[in-house]
Each structure stands twice: as C-alpha cells, then as structure tokens.
C-alpha positions as CSV (number, residue, x, y, z in Angstrom):
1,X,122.4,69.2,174.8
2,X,122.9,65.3,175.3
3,X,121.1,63.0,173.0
4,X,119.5,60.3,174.6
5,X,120.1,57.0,172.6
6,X,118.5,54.8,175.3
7,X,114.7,55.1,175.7
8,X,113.5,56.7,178.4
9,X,109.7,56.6,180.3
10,X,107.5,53.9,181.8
11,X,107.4,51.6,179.2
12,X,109.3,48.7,178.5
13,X,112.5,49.7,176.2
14,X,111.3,47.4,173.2
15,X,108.2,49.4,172.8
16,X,110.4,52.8,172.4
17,X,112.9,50.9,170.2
18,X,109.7,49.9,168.4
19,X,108.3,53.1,168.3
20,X,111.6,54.4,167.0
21,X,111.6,51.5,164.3
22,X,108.7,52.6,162.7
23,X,109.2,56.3,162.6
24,X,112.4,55.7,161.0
25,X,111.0,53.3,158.3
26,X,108.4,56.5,158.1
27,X,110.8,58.8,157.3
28,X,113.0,56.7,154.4
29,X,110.0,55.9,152.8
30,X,109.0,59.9,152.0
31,X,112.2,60.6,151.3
32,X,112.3,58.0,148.9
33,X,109.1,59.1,147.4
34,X,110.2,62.4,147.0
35,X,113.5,61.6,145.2
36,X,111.5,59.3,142.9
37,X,109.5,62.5,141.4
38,X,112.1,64.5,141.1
39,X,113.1,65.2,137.3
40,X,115.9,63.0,136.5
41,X,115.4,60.9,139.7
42,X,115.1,57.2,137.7
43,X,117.7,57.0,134.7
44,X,115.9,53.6,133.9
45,X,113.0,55.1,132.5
46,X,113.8,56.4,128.9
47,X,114.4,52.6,128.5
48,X,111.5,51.5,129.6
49,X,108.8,53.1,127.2
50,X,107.4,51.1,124.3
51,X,107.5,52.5,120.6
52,X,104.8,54.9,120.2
53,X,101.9,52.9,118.2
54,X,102.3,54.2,113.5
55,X,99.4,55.8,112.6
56,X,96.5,54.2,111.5
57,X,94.4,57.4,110.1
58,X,94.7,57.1,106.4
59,X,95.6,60.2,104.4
60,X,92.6,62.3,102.7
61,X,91.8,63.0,99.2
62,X,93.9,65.5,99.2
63,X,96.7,65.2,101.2
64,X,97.2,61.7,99.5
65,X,99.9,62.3,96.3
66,X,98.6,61.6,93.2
67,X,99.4,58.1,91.2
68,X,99.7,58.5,87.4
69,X,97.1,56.6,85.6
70,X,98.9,54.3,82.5
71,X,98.5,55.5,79.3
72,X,97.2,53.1,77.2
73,X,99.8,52.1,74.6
74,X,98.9,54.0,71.0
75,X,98.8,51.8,68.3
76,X,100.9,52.4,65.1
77,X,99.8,53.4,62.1
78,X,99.9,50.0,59.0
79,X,103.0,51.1,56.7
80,X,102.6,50.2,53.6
81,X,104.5,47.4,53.1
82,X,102.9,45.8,56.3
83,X,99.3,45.4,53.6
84,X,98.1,43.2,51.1
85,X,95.2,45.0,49.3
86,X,92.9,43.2,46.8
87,X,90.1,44.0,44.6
88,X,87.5,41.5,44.7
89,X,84.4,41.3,41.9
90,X,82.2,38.7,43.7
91,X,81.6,37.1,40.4
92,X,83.2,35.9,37.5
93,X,80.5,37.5,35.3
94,X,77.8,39.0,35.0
95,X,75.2,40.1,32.6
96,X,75.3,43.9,30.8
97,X,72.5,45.7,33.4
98,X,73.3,43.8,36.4
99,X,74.8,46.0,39.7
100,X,78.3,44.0,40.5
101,X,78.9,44.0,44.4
102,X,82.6,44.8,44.3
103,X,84.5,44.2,47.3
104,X,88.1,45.7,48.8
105,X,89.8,43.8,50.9
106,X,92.7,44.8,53.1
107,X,94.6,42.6,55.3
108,X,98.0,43.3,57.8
109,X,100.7,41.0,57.2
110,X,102.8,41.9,60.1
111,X,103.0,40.6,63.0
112,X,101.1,43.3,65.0
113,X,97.9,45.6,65.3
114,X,98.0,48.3,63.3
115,X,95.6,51.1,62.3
116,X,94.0,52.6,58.8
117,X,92.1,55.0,57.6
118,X,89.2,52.8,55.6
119,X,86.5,55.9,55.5
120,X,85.4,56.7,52.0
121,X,87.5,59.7,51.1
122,X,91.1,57.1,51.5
123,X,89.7,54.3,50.0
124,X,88.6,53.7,46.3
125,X,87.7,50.7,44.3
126,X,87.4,51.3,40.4
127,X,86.9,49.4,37.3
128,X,89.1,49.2,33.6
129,X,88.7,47.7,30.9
130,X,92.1,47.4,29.6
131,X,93.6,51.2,30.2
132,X,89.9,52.9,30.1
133,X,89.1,53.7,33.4
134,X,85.2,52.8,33.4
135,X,84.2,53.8,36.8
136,X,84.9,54.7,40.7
137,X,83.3,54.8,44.0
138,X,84.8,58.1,43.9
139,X,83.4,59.5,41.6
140,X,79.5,59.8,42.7
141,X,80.7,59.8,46.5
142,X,83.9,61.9,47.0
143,X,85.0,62.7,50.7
144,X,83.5,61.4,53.8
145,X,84.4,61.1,57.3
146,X,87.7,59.0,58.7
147,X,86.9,55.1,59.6
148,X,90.4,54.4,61.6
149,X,90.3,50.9,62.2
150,X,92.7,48.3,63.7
151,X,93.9,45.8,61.8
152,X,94.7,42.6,63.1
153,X,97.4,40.5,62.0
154,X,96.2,38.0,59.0
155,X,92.6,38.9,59.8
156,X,91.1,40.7,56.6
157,X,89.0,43.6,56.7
158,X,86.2,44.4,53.5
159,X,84.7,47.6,52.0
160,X,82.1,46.9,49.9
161,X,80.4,49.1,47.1
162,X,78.1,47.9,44.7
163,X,78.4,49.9,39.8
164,X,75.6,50.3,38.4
165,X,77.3,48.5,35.4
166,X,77.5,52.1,33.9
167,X,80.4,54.5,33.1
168,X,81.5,57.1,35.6
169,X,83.4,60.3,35.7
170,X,85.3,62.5,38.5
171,X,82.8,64.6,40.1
172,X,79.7,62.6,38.6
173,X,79.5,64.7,35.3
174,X,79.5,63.3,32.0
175,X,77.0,60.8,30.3
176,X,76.8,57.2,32.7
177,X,76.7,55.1,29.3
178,X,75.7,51.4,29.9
179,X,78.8,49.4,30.2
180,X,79.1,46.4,27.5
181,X,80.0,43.2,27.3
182,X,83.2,42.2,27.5
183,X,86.4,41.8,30.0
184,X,86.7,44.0,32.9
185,X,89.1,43.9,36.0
186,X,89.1,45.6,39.6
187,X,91.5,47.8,41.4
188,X,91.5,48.6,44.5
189,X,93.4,51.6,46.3
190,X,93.9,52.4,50.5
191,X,95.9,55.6,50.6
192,X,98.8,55.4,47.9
193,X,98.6,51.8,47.6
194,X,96.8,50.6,44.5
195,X,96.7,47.2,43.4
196,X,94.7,45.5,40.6
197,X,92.5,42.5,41.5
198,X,90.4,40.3,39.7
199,X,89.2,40.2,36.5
200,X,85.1,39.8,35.5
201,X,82.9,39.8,32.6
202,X,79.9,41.4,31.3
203,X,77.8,38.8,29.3
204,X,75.0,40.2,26.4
C-alpha cells in the first residue's frame, strides 16, 4: 500500500498540510501527557518538594517527660563550735521576792545559716550561787516539743524564762525555799554546751 505524502482532494495543499500540522501537534501533546504521569516519568521532582512544616501540636500532660523539681538545699545543723551561748540576768540586782526575767542568748559565729533545736526540753537556763545549784527552768518544766530554728550569722536569738527568786529541784519536788540575799550568777546550756553568764544580786 503506497503512502501518500502529498495531499490529495479539492482543497488547496496548505489547508491539508495545515490539517496535518495540527493533528500532529495533537498527537505529541497526549503522548507527552501520558509519559508525564507515568511513575518515574520526571526525575526532577524529589528535588523539588519543600521540607514538610515541624509540628506545632504541643505534647500532652502525659506524653510530656517529667522535669525534676530542685530540692531545696537542707540547711546544716550549728556545731558546736560555730555558737556563742550566754546567760543573761536582765539586772544587776534585785531585791529577795522579786521574779528575775533571765534571758539565754545564742548566737552563730560562722559564716552561714545554720539550724538548732531551741524548744524547752534542749535548752536550760539555771542559777548558782557559788557551786549550789539554786534553780532550773528544767526543773518545774521538763520536756516539750522541738523549736528548730535557723540561725543567722551574728544575728542573736533569745529564750527567755522568768525564777520566782526561790529554790528548785529536778522534777519540782522538794521545799522551794525563798532565795536570800547575796551573789548569784547565770548559766545557760543549748544541747551539751553550757556556759556561765552574768552574775546578779539579791538585795534585803
């Protein structure tokens, strides 16, 4: 069968070479259509996507992991050596009857915070009178809850407690004979630190 490459019929041989023209143009254009959606069929693309877009949904409750909380930092125990302890009368005298307001007064001399036990049962003040032990807040008012407090360097910290001006003994027994005149002198004790501290009188 012979193919006819010049146009034949009626009309001028532009409009069949036209007519071809466009068919052709038809046909390369489907063809190229299909080959663009076939798999594979434009190597460029992988390069062409943008990054996929992070997230923005925070995590829940409890999907998120937990962040430990600081512990606060625990503050030492005052040593010892880190306190200056004094027994303070209030008054250089006073008069056989009267109630002295007796003072103990303990202060850090360190450089930083510590804590003590200042409740009633590790605390004592008491007062001599040469080697007779006269009286102590103990005595009357054993025991007594823990008073843990923080002592700040060179800032003093008082327990007060006011004798009767009379005698006392362990456990509150005994007669509680009037003290009498004469020269008396406070010591004052926080834990196993005792030191005396100053030094009074009882005027008739």
């Amino acid at each position: 069968m012979a193919l006819h490459w010049r146009p034949v019929g009626p009309e001028p041989a532009a409009t069949y070479w036209l007519r071809r023209a466009v068919v052709g143009t038809g046909a390369l254009l489907v063809l190229a259509l299909l080959w663009a959606a076939l798999p594979g069929g434009d190597d460029e693309a992988p390069e062409r996507l943008a990054a996929a877009p992070r997230s923005s949904a925070t995590p829940s409750a409890t999907q998120a992991a937990p962040v430990p909380s600081a512990s606060p930092t625990a503050i030492p125990i005052c040593q010892p050596e880190a306190l200056r302890v004094e027994g303070l009368a209030g008054e250089d005298s006073y008069a056989v009857g009267a109630s002295p307001r007796l003072s103990l007064r303990v202060t850090n001399t360190g450089t930083a915070p510590c804590t003590r036990d200042l409740g009633q049962a590790a605390i004592e003040l008491l007062v001599f009178s040469g080697s007779d032990r006269i009286w102590s807040s103990d005595d009357c008012a054993p025991g007594g809850p823990k008073d843990v407090t923080t002592l700040v360097p060179g800032e003093p910290v008082e327990r007060r407690a006011t004798w009767n001006g009379r005698r006392s003994r362990p456990g509150c027994e005994g007669e509680k004979a009037q003290a009498q005149p004469g020269t008396y002198r406070v010591t004052a004790r926080v834990g196993q630190l005792r030191e005396e501290g100053d030094v009074f009188r009882l005027t008739g």
